[in-house]
N, C-alpha and C positions, 0 to 999 in steps of 0.2 A: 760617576764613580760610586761604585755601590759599596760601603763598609761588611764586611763579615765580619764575626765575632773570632774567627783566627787569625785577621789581617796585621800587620805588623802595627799597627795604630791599637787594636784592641789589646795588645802587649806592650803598650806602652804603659810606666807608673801614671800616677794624676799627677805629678810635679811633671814628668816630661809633657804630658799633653796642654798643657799648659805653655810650652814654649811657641814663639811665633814660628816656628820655622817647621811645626805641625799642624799650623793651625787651617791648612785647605785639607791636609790628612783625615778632620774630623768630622769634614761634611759628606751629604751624599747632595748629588747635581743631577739635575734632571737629563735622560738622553739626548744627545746632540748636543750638550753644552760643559762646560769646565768652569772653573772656580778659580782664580790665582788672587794673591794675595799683591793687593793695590800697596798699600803702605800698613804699618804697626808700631808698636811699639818700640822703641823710644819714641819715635817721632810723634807720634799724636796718643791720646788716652781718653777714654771714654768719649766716643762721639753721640750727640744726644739728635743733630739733626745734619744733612750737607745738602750742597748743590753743587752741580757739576756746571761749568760757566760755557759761552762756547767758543773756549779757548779748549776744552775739554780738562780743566783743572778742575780739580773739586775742594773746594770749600766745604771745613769742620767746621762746626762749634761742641767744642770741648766741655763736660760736667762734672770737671775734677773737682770743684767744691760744689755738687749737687747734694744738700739738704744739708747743710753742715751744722743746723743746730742735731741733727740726726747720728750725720756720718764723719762729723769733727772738722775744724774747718783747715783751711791750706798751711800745708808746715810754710810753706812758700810764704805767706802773707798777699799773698797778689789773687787778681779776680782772675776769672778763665780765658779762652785763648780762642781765635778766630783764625782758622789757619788756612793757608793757600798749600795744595799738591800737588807737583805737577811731573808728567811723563816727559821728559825731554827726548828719548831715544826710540818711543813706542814699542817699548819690550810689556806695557801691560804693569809696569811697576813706579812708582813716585822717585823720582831721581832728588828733587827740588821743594823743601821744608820751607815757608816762612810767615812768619806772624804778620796778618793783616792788623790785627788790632790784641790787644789785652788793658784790661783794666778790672780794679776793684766791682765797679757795677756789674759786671758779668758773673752771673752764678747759675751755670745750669742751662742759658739759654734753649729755647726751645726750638727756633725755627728759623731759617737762613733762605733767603732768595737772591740771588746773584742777579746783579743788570749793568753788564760792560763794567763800568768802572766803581761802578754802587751796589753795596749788600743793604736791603731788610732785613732785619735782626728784632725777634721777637720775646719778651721774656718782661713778665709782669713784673711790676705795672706800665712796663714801658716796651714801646715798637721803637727803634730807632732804625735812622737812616745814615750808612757809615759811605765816604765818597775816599777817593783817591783822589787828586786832585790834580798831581804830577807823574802819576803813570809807574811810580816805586813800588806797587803793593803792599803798600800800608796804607791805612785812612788816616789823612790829613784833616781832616770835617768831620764832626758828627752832631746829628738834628735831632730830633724828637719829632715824631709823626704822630703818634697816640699816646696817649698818658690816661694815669686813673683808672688803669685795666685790674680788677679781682685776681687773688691767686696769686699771690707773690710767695716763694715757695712752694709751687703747686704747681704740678703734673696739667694740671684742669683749669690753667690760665692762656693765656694766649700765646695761639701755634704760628706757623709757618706762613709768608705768604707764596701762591703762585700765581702763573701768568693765566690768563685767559685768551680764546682765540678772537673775541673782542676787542682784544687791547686794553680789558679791564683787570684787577688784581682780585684774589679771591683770597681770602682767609678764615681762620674762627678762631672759639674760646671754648673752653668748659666751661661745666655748669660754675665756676668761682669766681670768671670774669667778670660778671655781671653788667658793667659798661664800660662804655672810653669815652675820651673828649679830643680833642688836637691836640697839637703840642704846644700849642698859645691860650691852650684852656677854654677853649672856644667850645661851643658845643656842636655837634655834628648836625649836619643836613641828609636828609635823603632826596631820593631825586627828584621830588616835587616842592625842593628848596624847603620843607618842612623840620622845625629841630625834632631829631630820633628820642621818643619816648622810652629808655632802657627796661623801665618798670613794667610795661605791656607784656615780654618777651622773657619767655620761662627758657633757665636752665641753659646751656651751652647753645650757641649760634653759630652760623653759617654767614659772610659778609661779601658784599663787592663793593669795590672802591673803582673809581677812577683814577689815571696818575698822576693826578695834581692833590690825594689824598683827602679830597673835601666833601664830595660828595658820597657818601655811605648809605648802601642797599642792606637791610635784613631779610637771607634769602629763606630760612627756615631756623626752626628754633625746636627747643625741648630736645634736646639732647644730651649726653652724661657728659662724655668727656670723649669727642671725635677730636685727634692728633694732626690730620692734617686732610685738606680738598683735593680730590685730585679732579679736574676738568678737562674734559677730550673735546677735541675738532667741531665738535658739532654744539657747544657750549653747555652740553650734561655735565650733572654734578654729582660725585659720587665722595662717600667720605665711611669710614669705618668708624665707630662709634664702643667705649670702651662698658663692660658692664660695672657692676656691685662685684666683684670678687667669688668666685665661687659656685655659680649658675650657669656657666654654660651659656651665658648670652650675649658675648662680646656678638656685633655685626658688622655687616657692610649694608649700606643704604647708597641706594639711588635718591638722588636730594632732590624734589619736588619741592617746588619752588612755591614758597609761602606755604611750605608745609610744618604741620606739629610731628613729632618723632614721637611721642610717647612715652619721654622719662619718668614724666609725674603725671598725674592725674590733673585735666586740663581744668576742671573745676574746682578742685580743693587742694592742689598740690599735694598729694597723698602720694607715699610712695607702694610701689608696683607691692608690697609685701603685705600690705590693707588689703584686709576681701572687700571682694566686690561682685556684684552681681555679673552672672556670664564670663567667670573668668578664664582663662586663656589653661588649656589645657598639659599643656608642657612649661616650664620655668621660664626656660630661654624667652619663648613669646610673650609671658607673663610680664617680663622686665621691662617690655616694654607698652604695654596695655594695647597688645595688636590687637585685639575684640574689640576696642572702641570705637565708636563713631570720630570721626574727623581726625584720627592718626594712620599717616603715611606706611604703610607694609615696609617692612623688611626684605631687604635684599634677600640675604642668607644671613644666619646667625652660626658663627662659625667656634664656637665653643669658647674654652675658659684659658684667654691668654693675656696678652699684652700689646693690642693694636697700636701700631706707633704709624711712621711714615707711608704716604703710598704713591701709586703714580697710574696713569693710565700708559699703556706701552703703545704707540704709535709708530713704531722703526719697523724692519724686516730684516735685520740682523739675525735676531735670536729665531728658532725654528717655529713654524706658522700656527702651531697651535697658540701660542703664545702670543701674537698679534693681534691688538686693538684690545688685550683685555687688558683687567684691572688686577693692579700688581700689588701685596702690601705687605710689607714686615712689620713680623709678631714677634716681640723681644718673649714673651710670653710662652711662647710654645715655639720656639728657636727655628723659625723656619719664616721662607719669603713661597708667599705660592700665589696665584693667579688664580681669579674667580672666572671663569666663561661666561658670559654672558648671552641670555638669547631672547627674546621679545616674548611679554607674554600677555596680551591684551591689549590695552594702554599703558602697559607698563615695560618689568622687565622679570626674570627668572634667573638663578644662578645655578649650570647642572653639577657643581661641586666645586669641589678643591683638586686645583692643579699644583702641586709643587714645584719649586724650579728649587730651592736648596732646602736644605732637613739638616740640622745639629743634630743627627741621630747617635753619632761618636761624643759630639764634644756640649756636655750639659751647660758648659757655660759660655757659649753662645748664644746671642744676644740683638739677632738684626734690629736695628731702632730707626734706621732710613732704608730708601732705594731712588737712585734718581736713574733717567736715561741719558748717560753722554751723546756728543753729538756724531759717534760712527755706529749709536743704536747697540751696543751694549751696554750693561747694566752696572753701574758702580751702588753698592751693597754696604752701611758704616753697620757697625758689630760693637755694641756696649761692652761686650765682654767682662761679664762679672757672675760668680756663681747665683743670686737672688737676684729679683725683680718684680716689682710690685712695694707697696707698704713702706715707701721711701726711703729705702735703704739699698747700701751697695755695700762690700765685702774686700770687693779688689778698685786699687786707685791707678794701678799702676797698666793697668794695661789696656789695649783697643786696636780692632783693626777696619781698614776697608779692603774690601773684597770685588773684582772686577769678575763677573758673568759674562759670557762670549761662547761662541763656536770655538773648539779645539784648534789652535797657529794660529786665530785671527790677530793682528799685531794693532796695536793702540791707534789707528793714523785717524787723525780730526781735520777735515775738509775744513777748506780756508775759501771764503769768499770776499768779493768786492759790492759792499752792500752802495757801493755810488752807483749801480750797475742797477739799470732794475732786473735783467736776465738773472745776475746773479743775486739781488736781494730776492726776486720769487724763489731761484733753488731753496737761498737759503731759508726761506718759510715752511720747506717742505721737511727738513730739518725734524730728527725725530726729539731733539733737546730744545726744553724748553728754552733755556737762555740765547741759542741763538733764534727760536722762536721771536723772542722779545726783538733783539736786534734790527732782523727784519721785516719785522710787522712792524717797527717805526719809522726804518727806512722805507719802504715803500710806501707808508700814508705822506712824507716829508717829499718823496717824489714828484708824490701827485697823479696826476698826468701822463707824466714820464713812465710811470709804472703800469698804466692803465691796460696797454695793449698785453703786457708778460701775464696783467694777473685778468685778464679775460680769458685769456686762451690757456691757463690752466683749470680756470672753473670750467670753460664748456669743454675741457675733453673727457667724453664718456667714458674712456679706460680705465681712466687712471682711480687710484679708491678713491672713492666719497670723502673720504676725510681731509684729503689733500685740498680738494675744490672748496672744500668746506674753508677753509683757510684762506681760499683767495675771497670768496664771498666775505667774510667778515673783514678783508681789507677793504675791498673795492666798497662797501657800505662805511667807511670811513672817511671816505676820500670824496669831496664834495664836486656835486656836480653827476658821478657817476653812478650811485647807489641805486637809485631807484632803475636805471634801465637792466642793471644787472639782477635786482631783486624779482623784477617781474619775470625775467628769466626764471631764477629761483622757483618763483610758487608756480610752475609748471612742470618743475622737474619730475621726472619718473621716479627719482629716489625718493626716499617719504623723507627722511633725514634730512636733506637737503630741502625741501619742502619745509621742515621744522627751522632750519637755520635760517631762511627766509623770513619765516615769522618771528623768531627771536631779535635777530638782526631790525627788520624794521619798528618793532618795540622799541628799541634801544633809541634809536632817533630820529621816532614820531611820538610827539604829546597824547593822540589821539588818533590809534592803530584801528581803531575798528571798522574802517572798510578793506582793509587787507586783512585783519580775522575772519570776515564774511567769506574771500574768495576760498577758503580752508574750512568754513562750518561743516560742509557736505562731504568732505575728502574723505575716501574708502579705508584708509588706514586708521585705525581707535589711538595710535600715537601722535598723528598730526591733529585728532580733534580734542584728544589731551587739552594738545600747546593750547588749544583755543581756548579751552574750560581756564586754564592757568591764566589767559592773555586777557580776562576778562575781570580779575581779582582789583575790584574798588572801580570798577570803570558803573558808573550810574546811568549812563547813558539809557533811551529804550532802542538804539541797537543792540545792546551789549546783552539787553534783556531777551530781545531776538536770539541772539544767537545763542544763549544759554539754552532758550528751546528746544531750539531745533537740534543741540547737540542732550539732550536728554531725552528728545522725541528718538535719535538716533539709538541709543545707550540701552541691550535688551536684556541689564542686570548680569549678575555672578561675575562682575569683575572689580573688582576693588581699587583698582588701580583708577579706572575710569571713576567712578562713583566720588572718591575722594579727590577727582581733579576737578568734578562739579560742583562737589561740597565746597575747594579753595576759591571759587567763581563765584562763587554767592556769598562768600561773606562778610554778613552785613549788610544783605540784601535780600534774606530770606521772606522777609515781611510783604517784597513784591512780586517775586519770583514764586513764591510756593502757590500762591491765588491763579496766578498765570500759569503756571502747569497745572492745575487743577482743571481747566479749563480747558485744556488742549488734551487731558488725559483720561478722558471717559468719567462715568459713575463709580466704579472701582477700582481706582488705582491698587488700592493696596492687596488688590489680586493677581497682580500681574509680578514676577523676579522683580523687576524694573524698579518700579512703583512700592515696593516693599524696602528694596535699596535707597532708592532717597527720602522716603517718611521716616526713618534708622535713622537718615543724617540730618534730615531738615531741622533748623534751630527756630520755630517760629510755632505759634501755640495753634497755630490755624492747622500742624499735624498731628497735634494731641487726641481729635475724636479717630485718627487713621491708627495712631498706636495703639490708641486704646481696641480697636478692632484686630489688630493684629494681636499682643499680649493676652486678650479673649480667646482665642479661635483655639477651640479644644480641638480640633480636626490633626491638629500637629503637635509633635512630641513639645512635652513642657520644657525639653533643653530647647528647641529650635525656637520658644517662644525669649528665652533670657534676652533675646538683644536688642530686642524691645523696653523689658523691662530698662535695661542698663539704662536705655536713650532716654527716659525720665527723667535720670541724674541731672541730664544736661540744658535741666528746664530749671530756672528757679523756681522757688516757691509761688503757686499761684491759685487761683478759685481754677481754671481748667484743667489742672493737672491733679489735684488733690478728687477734686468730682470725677475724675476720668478712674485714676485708681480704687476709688471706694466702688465704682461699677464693677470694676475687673475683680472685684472679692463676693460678686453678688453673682457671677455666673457659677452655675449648677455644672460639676465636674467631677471626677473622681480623684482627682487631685485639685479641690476646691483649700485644701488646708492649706497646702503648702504654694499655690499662686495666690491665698490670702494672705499671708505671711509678707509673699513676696514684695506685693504693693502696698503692704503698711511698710515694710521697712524701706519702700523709697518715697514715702509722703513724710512731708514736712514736719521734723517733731514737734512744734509748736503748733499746726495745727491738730497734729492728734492731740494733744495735752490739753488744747485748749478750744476746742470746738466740739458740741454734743454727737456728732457725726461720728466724728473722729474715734472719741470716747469710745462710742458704742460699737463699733466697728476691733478695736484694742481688746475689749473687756469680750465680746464676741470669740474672738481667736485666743485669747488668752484662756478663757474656760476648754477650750477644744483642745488647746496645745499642754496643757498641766501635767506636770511630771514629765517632760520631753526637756532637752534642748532646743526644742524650738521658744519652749518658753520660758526658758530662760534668755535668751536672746532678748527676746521679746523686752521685758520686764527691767536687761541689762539698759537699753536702749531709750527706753519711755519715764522707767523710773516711777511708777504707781506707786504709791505708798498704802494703796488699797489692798497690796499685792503682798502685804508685810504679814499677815497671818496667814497666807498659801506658803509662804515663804520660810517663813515659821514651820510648819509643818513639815514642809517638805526634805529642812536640816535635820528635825528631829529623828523622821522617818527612814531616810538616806543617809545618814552622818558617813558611813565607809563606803559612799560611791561614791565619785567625782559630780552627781549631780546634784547630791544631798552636801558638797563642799562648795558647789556654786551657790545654792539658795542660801548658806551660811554666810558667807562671802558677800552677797548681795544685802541680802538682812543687813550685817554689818555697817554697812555705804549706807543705807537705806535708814536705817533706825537709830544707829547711833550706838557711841557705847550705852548710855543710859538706857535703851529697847532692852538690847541683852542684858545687863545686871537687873535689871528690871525681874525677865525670863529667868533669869539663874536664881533670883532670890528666893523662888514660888514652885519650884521642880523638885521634883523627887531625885534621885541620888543618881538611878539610871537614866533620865531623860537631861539630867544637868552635864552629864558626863557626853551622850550625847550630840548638845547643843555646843559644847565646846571643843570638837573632834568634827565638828560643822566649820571649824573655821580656824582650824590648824594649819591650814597649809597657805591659807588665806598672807601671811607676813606684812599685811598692814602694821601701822604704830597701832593701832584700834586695838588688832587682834591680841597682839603682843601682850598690850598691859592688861586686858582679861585675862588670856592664859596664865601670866605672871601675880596676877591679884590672887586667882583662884590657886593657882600653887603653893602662895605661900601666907594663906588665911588658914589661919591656924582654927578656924570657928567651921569651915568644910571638913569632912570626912576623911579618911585617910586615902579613901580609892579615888576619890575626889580631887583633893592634892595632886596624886600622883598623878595621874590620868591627865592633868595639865600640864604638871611637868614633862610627861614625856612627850604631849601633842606641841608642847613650847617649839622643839626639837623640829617641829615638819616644816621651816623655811629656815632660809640662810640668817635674816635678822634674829629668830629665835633661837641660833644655834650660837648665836654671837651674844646673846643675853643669858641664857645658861651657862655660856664660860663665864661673864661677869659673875654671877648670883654663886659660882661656884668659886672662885675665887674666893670670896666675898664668908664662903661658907652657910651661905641662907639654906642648903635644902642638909636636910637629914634623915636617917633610916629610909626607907622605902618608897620615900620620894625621891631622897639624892638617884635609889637605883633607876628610879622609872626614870628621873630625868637624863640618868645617864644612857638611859636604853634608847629614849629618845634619841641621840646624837652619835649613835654607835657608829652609822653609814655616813657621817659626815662626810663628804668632799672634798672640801679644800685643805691643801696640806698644812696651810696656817692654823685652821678651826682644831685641824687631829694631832696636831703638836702642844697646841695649849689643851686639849683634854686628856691627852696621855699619861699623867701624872695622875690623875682620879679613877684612873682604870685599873684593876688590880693587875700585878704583873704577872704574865703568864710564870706558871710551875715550871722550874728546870729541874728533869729528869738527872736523879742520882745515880750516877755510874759505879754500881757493885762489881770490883773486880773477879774473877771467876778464881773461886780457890785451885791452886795446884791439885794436880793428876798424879796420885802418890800409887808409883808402882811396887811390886814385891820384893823385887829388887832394893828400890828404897826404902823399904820397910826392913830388909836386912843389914844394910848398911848402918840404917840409927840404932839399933838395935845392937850391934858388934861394936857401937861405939858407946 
């Protein structure tokens, strides 16, 4: 339904559009599909997360007291509300209200996963597990599964869990979670029974558990704050990730597994806002340091909104463009829309934004979920409130959910017999996740019994890959059977399925590497991905083999592949780099290839290869930056500082600025402190004088040899910006005592000058020089003033001038200059307390205009 601006909705007040009973009136739906309004208000208010169960009810959790030291806390007194919805007549609308649970601890929850008779419920510092125990829909039981989760009142604490076609649970946190533990304060294991190191792992995480909650995988890290996993048939991980506010860099990521995302800077946790060498030429990819070596590429980076929940769509309900992709609502930019997805290397590409709903009528809509019921339409929760972001909300009172579907289709939720294996396989094929769960435990609990239903859905070739995909990850469950079906698997024609194969036997083999071998050679760059992934901490000298042979394969320009290599070796580069040296000729680093992994390689034995690449003037000096970058990510060492001071020695026409470039990524203690170093600084620093480059320079090293160029260059420049850096610097650099020193011994113009060098400067330093010199009655009069007004060029000095003037310290022709100073002040505190010292403007005297004495009138006075 497409909105016009004459449509009877665009004539609607803001108080009518605001009523539920307008509230499908205010979207637009993508072709072949419709909007009806699932449930609202009264019944439910602010939903922050659901799941749809596969019973096809949907389960809220409600954020009526979300941030309430913010947005005030409940007139109610009571914590938030966990509620069951349910169609009884399949009109497509909630018949049937009722509170699973409420209590004080619930504030804001963040993420709901439904399983038969049990919700996960996540909201820091606590994941609970809420049971029903006698089938009334309320929770009798509640556990504690993880505790000591970061983020309590935060957006960027821990989200949602979901199912995996594994039969494992997938979750995360924002960068605030920082760790967990059990719910018995136990510390976590991962799956080589090892306790999880929380402090190793930067910024918001990616998790899998098992269903006995004990054993915990870290799948990727360095993340902002990604809301919720969504996981498809083939066990890909995709998750949307939120930005800094304001840039245009919210994304989606394809989660590669032990991958780094790029929030901070993986060597000094810097954030993306720090220059850096080679930096990323648009914002959006800046935010996340995509130039770097060893961080995973971006999906798509889909502008500046509000990524909340998402899902992979796996039904065939909704019309087929929309099939198998990734779905997500943006409270943000009030809209649910689908990324496409299509293969791009070893990777993946998104060819844009597909909408399925647009709040183009109604601003304060608010998608914050989407799950997929189990007839494969789309139920859609709607925060509905006019703001969002910066933890505030506006309206308490209202919320709806939304059902997506084809035009008449009527609510009906297939009902199976999961004692059945016939019907526990339908039900796996189930586009909902919940009844997902069901049957994927029914059929492992079979056994046997289920064996023959879920063969003869893997091996039939018609049916989608996704589906078979589903029976493979049961039958590799089910003991006894796994391996005959898996060797099946790495034969398949489908590459995907080939991938499941490999992931699958990972999962329950210690030591997979002769089934990564029958995949080293495979034609597809995504199946030998998996391998480069499948290899990450395995020491093995197969493992080392096969890393080979899949970089002997690998013919550069794809990122995707590059950075699945780089996940494969690390922490192995020390043997692996010597061993591809050896299988990859005299020059590797002339080859795409071989230029791509000496960028990534972590180990010093590719220093003399960088340093030949960052050399070669044959190529533009931007094409060489990414080299310099890869420096960064070498500690300080004798190879790295020698390899740099070479690359300043080559003869170029841009020798200034590739010198520049490899002082400023050697070690500043060794510059400062070794004769090389020295000579190398003092070299470029003569070259660079009077530039911005040296000022950098000098800002960075801090010479104090540098204090009479410095000198000069205030006195000489005082009304450039470069002549206020050198002052500025001076300052840092000498002390107050250097300048009072300098002011004592100058002439009237060069005093005036040096302190118009360091006006803008608003150090405490600078302050109390301007303010000394202002109000020394023993300096000159233009002297005085000339301070006074330079006091005025930062915000501290404009806040010491109202003092001094309160105070009364300036007079005659100082108070004017200091008042001239502060004339453009900014802030409307600063220009309210100096209003009162400003003369007031002249109000023009209105002379009224004398009467118009006509002849007439002149006769009249006159007869009288």
């Amino acid at each position: 339904m497409v909105i016009h601006p004459d449509s009877a909705y665009a004539r609607l007040t803001e108080g009518e559009k605001r009523f539920s009973i307008n509230a499908v009136a205010g979207l637009r739906v993508a072709e072949g599909l419709e909007a009806t309004l699932f449930a609202s208000e009264p019944n439910l208010t602010n939903p922050t997360n659901i799941d749809v169960d596969h019973r096809g009810r949907v389960w809220v959790l409600e954020g009526y007291n979300y941030r309430p030291a913010v947005n005030g806390k409940s007139e109610l007194g009571v914590g938030d509300r966990i509620l069951i919805l349910e169609d009884k007549d399949g009109d497509g609308k909630a018949d049937v209200t009722k509170i699973f649970y409420q209590g004080p601890e619930l504030n804001a929850p963040l993420g709901i996963w439904v399983m038969g008779n049990k919700a996960i419920v996540s909201q820091s510092p606590y994941v609970w597990l809420f049971t029903d125990t006698d089938g009334d829909d309320k929770a009798d039981k509640k556990e504690i599964l993880f505790k000591g989760i970061g983020g309590v009142q935060s957006d960027a604490g821990v989200h949602a869990f979901v199912f995996g076609p594994d039969g494992k649970f997938y979750f995360n946190y924002g960068n605030a979670g920082k760790q967990l533990v059990d719910g018995h304060d136990r510390p976590l294991l991962d799956k080589y029974e090892r306790e999880i190191n929380f402090r190793q792992y930067k910024q918001g995480v990616v998790f899998r558990c098992d269903q006995e909650f004990r054993k915990v995988e870290i799948l990727a890290e360095n993340f902002h704050n990604g809301f919720e996993v969504a996981v498809d048939s083939y066990g890909t991980m995709w998750q949307s990730d939120q930005e800094e506010p304001g840039n245009a860099g919210d994304r989606v990521s394809y989660v590669m597994e032990n991958g780094n995302f790029g929030y901070i800077d993986e060597m000094n946790g810097n954030s993306w806002r720090i220059n850096r060498t080679n930096l990323e030429d648009e914002i959006p990819r800046r935010h996340w340091h995509q130039n770097d070596p060893g961080v995973v590429p971006n999906l798509i980076e889909t502008g500046s909104g509000f990524p909340m929940g998402m899902t992979v769509y796996e039904g065939d309900l909704l019309p087929r463009r929309f099939w198998d992709q990734i779905i997500l609502a943006d409270a943000g930019l009030g809209s649910l829309n689908a990324f496409p997805v299509k293969d791009d290397g070893a990777g993946y590409k998104s060819t844009g934004i597909l909408p399925l709903v647009e709040s183009k009528g109604d601003k304060w809509s608010r998608p914050s979920d989407v799950c997929v019921a189990p007839d494969g339409s789309l139920i859609v929760s709607d925060w509905y409130d006019p703001v969002i972001g910066e933890n505030k909300m506006k309206d308490k009172s209202r919320g709806r959910l939304f059902r997506i579907a084809p035009p008449g289709i009527a609510y009906k939720i297939p009902v199976y017999d999961l004692n059945s294996p016939a019907e526990a396989v339908k039900a796996l094929q189930s586009p909902n996740l919940s009844m997902r769960y069901m049957a994927w435990n029914a059929c492992v609990k079979l056994g046997w019994k289920a064996e023959e239903e879920l063969e003869k859905l893997f091996r039939d070739p018609i049916l989608n890959p996704r589906l078979r995909a589903r029976a493979l990850w049961v039958l590799n469950n089910i003991e006894g059977f796994n391996y005959r079906s898996l060797d099946v698997a790495f034969r398949e024609l489908n590459p995907n399925l080939r991938i499941v194969a490999l992931r699958a036997v990972r999962q329950r083999n210690s030591d997979p590497t002769e089934y990564i071998k029958r995949l080293t050679s495979d034609p597809n760059p995504q199946v030998r991905r998996e391998c480069a992934l499948a290899i990450n901490h395995n020491h093995t000298y197969e493992a080392l083999d096969v890393w080979l042979q899949l970089a002997k394969q690998y013919k550069g320009n794809d990122r995707w592949s590059v950075e699945a290599l780089s996940i494969g070796a690390i922490g192995q580069w020390e043997r692996i780099f010597p061993a591809w040296l050896e299988k990859s000729g005299p020059h590797p680093e002339r080859t795409a290839a071989g230029k791509d992994l000496i960028w990534l390689a972590r180990t010093r034995k590719a220093i003399p290869f960088l340093t030949a690449l960052a050399s070669d003037t044959s190529v533009s000096f931007k094409s060489r930056l990414r080299y310099f970058r890869a420096f960064d990510f070498f500690h300080a060492g004798y190879e790295k500082s020698q390899a740099l001071l070479h690359v300043m020695t080559v003869p170029a026409a841009d020798r200034i600025e590739v010198s520049k470039l490899a002082l400023l990524h050697l070690d500043k203690s060794f510059v400062s402190n070794s004769q090389q170093g020295l000579t190398a600084l003092n070299k470029l620093l003569d070259e660079t004088y009077g530039t911005e480059d040296y000022i950098e320079l000098v800002e960075r090293y801090e010479p104090e040899t540098e204090n009479g160029r410095l000198f000069k260059l205030a006195l000489e420049k005082s009304n450039e910006v470069i002549g206020r850096d050198a002052g500025k610097l001076l300052l840092e650099q000498g002390g107050v005592s250097y300048i009072s020193e300098k002011l004592s011994k100058l002439s009237e113009e060069k005093k005036i000058a040096l302190l118009a060098s360091i006006k803008t400067s608003g150090s405490t330093e600078a302050i109390y020089i301007l303010k000394t010199a202002a109000l020394n009655a023993g300096e000159s009069r233009d002297v005085q003033a000339s301070a006074a007004r330079f006091l005025g060029g930062s915000w501290p000095g404009e806040e010491v001038i109202v003092k001094l003037l309160k105070e009364d310290r300036f007079n005659g022709e100082v108070k004017e200059a200091a008042l001239e100073g502060v004339k453009n002040a900014f802030r409307e505190k600063i220009k309210d307390e100096l209003a009162p010292y400003f003369p007031k403007p002249v109000q023009a005297v209105v002379v009224p205009e004398a009467p118009v004495i006509t002849k007439e009138k002149r006769k009249k006075r006159r007869s009288k």
